[in-house]
KOLTI-590234 format. One record per residue (C-alpha): residue in three letters; x, z, y. Coordinates in steps of 0.02 Angstrom, whole numbers, plus 50000, padded with zeros to 5 digits. Layout:
<nodes>
<type ALA	x X	z Z	y Y>
...
</nodes>
This chain:
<nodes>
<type UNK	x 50000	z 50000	y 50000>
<type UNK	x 50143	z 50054	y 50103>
<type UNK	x 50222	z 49887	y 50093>
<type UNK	x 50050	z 49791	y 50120>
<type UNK	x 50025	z 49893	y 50278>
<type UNK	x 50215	z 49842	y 50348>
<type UNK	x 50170	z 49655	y 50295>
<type UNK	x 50014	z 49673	y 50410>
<type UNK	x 50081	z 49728	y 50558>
<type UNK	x 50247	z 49621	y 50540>
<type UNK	x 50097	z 49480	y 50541>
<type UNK	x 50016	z 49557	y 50684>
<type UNK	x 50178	z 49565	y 50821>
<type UNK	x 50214	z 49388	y 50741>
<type UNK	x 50045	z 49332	y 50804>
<type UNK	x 50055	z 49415	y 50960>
<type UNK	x 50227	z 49335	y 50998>
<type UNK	x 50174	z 49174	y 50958>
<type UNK	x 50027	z 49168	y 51059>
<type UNK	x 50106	z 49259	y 51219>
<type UNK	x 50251	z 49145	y 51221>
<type UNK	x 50155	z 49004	y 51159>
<type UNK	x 50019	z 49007	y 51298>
<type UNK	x 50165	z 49056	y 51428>
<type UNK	x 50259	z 48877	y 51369>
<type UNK	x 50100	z 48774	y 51364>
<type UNK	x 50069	z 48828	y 51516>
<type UNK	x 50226	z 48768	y 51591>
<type UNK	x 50215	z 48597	y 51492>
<type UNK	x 50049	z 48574	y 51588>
<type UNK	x 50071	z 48622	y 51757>
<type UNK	x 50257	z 48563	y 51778>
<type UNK	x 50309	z 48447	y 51642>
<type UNK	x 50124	z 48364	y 51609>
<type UNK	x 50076	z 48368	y 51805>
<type UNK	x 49911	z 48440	y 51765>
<type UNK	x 49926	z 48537	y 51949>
<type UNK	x 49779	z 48660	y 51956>
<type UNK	x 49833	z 48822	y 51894>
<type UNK	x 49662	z 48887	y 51947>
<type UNK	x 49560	z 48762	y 51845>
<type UNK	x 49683	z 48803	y 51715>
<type UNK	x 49631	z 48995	y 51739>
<type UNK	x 49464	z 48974	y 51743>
<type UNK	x 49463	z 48883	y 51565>
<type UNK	x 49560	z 49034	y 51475>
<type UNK	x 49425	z 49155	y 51589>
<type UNK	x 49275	z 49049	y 51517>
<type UNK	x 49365	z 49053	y 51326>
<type UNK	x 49382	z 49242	y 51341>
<type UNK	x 49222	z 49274	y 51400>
<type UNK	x 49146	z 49161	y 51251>
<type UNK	x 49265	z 49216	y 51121>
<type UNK	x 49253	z 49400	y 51156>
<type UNK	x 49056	z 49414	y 51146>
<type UNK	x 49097	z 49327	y 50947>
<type UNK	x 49246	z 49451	y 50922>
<type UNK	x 49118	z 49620	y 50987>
<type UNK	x 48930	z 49540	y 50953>
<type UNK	x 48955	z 49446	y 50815>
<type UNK	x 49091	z 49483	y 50723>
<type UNK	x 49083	z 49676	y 50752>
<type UNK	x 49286	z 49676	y 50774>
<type UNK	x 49241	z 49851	y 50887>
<type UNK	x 49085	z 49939	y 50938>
<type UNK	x 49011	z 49867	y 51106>
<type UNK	x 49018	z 49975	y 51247>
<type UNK	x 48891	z 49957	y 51375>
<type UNK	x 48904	z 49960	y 51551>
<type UNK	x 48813	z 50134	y 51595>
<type UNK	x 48803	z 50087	y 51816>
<type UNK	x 48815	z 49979	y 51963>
<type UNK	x 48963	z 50076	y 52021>
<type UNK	x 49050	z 50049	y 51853>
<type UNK	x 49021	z 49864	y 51864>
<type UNK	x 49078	z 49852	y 52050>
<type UNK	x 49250	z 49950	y 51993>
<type UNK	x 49249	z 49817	y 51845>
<type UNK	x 49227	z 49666	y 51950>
<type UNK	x 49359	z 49770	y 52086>
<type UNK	x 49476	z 49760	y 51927>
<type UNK	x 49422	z 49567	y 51881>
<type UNK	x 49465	z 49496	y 52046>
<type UNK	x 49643	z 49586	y 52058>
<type UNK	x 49671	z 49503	y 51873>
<type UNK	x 49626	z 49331	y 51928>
<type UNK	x 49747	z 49348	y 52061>
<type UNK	x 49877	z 49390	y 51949>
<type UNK	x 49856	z 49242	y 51822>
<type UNK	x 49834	z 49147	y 51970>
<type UNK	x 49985	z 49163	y 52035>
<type UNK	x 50072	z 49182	y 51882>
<type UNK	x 50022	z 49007	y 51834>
<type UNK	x 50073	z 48931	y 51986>
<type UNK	x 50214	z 49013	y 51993>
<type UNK	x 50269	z 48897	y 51834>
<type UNK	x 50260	z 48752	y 51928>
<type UNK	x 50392	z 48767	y 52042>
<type UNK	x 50512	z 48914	y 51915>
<type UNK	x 50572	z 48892	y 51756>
<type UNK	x 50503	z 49008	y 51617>
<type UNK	x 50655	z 49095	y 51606>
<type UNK	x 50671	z 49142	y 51777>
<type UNK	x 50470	z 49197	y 51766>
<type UNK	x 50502	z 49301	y 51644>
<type UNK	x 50639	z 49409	y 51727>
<type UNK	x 50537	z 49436	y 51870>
<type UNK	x 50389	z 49482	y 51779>
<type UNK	x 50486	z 49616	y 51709>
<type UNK	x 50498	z 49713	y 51890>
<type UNK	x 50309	z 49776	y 51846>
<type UNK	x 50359	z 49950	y 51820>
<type UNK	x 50429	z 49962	y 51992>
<type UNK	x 50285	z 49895	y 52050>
<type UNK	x 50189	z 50008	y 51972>
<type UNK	x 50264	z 50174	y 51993>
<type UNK	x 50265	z 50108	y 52194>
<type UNK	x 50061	z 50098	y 52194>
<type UNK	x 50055	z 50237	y 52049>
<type UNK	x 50144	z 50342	y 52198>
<type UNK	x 50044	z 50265	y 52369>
<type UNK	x 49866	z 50282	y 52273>
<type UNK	x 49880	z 50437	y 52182>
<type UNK	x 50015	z 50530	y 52267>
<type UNK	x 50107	z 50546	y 52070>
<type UNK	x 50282	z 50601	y 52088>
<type UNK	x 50399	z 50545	y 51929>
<type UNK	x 50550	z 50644	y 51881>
<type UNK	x 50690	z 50574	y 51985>
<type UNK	x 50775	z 50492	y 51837>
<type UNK	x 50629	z 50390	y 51813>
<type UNK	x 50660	z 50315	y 51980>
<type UNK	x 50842	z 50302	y 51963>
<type UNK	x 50806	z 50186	y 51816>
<type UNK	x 50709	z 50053	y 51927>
<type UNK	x 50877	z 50022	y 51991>
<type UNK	x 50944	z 49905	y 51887>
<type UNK	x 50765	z 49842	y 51846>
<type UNK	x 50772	z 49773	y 52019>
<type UNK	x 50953	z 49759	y 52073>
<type UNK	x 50941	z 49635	y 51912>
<type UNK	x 50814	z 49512	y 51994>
<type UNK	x 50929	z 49520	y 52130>
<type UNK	x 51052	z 49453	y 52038>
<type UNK	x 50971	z 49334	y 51933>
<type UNK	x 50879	z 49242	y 52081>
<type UNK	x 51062	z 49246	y 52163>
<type UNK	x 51127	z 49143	y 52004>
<type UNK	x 50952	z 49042	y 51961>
<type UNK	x 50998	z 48849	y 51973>
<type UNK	x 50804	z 48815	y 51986>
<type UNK	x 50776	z 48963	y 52111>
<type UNK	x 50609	z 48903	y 52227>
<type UNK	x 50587	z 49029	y 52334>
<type UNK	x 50394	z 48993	y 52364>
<type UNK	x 50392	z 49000	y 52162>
<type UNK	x 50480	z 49157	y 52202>
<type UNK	x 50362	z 49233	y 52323>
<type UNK	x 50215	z 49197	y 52223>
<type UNK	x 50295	z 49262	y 52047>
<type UNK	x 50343	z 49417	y 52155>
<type UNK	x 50150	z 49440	y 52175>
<type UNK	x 50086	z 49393	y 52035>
<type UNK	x 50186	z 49543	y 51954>
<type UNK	x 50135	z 49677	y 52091>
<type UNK	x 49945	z 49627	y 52066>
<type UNK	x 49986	z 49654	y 51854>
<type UNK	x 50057	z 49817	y 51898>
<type UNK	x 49925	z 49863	y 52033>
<type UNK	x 49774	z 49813	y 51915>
<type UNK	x 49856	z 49927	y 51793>
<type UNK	x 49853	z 50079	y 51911>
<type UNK	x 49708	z 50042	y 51979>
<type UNK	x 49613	z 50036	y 51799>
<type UNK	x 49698	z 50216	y 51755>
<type UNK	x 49606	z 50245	y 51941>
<type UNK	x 49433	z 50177	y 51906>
<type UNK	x 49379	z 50200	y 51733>
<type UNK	x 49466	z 50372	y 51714>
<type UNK	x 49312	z 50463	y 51690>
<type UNK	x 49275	z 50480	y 51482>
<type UNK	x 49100	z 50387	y 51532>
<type UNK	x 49178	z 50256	y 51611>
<type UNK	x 49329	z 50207	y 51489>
<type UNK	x 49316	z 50041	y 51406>
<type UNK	x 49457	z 49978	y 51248>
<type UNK	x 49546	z 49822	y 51316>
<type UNK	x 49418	z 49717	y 51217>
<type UNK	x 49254	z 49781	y 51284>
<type UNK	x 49343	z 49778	y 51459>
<type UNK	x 49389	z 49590	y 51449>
<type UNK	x 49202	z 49558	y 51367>
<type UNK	x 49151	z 49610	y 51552>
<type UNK	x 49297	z 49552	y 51649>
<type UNK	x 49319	z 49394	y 51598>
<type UNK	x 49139	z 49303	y 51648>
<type UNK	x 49158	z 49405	y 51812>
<type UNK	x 49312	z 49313	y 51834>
<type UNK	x 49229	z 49118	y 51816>
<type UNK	x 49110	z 49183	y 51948>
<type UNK	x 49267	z 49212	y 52066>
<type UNK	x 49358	z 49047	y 51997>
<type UNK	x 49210	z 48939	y 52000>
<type UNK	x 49204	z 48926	y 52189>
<type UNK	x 49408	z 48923	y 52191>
<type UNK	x 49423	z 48790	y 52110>
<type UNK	x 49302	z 48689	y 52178>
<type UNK	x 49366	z 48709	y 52361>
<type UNK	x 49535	z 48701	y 52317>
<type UNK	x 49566	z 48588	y 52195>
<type UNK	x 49462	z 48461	y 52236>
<type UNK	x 49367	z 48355	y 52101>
<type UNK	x 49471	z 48427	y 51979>
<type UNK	x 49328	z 48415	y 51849>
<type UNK	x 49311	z 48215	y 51871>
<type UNK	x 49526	z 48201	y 51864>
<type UNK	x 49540	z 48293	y 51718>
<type UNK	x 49405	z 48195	y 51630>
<type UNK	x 49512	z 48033	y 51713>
<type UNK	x 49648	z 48113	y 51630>
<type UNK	x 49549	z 48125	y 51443>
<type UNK	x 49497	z 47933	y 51460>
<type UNK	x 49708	z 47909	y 51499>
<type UNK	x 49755	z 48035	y 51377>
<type UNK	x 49646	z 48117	y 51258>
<type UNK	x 49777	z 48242	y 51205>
<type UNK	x 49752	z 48337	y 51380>
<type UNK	x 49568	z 48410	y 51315>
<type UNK	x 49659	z 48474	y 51163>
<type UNK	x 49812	z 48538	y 51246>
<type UNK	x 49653	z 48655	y 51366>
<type UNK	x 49572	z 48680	y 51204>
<type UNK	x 49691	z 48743	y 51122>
<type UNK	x 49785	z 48826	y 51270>
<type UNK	x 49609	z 48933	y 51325>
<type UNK	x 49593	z 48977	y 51150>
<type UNK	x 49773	z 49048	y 51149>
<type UNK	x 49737	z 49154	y 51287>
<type UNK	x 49603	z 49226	y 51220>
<type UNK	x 49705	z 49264	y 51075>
<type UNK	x 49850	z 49353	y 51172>
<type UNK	x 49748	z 49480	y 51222>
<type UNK	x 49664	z 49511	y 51058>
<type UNK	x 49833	z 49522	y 50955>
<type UNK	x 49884	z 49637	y 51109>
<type UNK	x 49748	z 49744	y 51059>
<type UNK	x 49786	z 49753	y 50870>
<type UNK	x 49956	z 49789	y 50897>
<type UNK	x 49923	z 49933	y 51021>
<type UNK	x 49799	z 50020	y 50875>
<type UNK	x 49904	z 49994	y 50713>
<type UNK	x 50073	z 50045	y 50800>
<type UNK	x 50118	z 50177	y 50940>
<type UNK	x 50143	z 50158	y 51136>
<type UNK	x 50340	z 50171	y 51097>
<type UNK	x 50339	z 50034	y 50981>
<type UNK	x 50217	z 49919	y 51094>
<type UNK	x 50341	z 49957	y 51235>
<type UNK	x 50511	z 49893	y 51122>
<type UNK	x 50418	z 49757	y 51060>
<type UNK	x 50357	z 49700	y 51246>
<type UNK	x 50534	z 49709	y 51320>
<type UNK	x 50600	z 49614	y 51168>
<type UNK	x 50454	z 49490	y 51166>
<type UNK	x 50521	z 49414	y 51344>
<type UNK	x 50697	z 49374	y 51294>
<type UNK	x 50637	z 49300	y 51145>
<type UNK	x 50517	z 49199	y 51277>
<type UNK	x 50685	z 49178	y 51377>
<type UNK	x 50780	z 49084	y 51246>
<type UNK	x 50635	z 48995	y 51172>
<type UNK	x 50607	z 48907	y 51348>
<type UNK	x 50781	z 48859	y 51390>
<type UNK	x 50778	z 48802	y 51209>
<type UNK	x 50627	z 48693	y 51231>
<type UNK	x 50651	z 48626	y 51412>
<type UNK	x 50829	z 48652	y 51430>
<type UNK	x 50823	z 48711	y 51623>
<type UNK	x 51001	z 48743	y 51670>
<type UNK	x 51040	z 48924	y 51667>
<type UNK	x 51209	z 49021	y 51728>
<type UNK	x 51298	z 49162	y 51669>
<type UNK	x 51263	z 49250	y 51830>
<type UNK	x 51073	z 49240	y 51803>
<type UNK	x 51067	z 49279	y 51614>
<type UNK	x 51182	z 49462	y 51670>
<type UNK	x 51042	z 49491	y 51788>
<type UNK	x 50903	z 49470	y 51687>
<type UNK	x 50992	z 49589	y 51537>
<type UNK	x 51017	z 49709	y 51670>
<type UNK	x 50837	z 49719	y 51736>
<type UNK	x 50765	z 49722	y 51546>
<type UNK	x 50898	z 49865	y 51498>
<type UNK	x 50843	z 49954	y 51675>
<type UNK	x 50659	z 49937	y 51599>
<type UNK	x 50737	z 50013	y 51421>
<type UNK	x 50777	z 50162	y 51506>
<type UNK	x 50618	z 50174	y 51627>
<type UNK	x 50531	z 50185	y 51471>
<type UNK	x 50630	z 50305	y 51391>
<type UNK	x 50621	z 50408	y 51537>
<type UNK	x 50467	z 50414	y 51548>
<type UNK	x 50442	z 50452	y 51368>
<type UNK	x 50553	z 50601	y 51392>
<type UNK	x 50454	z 50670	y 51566>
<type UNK	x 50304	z 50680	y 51469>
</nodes>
């Protein structure tokens, strides 16, 4: 049983890998390599898979109990917490346009500065003062990295840079809202709710700033048939992300989910400048070990404050 059970969840951080880094690289092919240019089209079809492939996961399929929604208030805090999200994958998206995935990735790791910053501003929580000393290197790291990053774009920059405070202040804010026991939703029931709120935000988005993006993409299909699979399958991948994210938070501990996390974006690292061989230098590679050992040792701190 024992060894069944270590089978299962080496299957379970395989799948969540692979769809992370998988939906992290088609995304890049799309928006940079394919020149499929709306990132917020591209956002609202993983939103609108989500939101269809959750209610089958919860209704359906009975993956979890389904938690209702028990107030307005709680649904204003939800939709509070929907908008910040779209924000983030947003940005994150179009941030791949213009940065390489590699480069992406090592920014993306900053969110625990980010959010022990808001953690502290919103709630007043002081960390032990070797917690802070470990954010550091976590951002003396991007420094160095975006110093040494052939591809550096520094509107790509800018964007990636807020796409990764609006991750960690969603986070916070979450911890904030739905801290009450009545109130607390699992990760699944919360994206059941989330993620339709967030095609009612994209909807409008997308249709005023990416402008008949519905009748190019379909231009695209007559062109190219491939480019309906490649959404297809790229929606559906996003869906699955945060399900495997889910199933790998309940059949292993917080420690392990944080080791595995840290790991999982160098392995995304070398995968990318495997696939689309973007030109890397020494220089940025040291800064982007630094910043994920300066996360190491955030969490470890952390761990040991508690």
């Amino acid at each position: 049983m024992k060894g069944k059970s270590r089978l299962f969840t080496i299957g379970l951080v395989t799948s969540w890998y692979s769809s992370n880094i998988g939906v992290l690289l088609l995304n890049k092919y799309l928006l940079s390599n394919y020149g499929f240019k709306y990132p917020i089209f591209l956002t609202m079809c993983h939103m609108t898979a989500c939101s269809l492939l959750s209610y089958i996961a919860i209704a359906w399929m009975k993956m979890v109990p389904m938690q209702t929604i028990r107030s307005w208030v709680q649904l204003m805090k939800i939709a509070a917490l929907s908008f910040i999200f779209c924000i983030s994958v947003v940005f994150g998206n179009i941030s791949l346009r213009y940065l390489p995935v590699s480069f992406n990735q090592a920014i993306g790791a900053t969110t625990p500065f980010f959010t022990a910053v808001f953690a502290y501003l919103m709630t007043f929580r002081r960390e032990a003062w070797l917690t802070y000393l470990t954010l550091v290197p976590v951002v003396t790291g991007v420094i160095i990295a975006s110093g040494g990053e052939p591809s550096f774009h520094l509107f790509g920059f800018i964007i990636c840079i807020a796409a990764t405070a609006a991750r960690a202040l969603k986070s916070v804010l979450q911890g904030i809202l739905l801290s009450s026991e009545g109130e607390k939703l699992n990760s699944m029931n919360l994206l059941l709710y989330m993620a339709p709120i967030a095609v009612i935000f994209l909807l409008p988005a997308t249709l005023i700033m990416e402008d008949n993006v519905v009748g190019i993409t379909l231009a695209l299909a007559r062109d190219d048939v491939k480019i309906i699979w490649y959404l297809l399958f790229n929606s559906a991948l996003a869906y699955f992300v945060n399900l495997t994210n889910f199933l790998v938070t309940k059949h292993t501990s917080a420690l392990t989910l944080q080791v595995l996390g840290n790991a999982k974006g160098a392995v995304a690292v070398v995968v990318s400048i495997l696939i689309f061989r973007n030109p890397v230098s020494v220089t940025g590679m040291l800064g982007y070990s630094l910043t994920v050992m300066g996360v190491i040792l955030y969490s470890e701190a952390k761990k040991r404050s508690k």
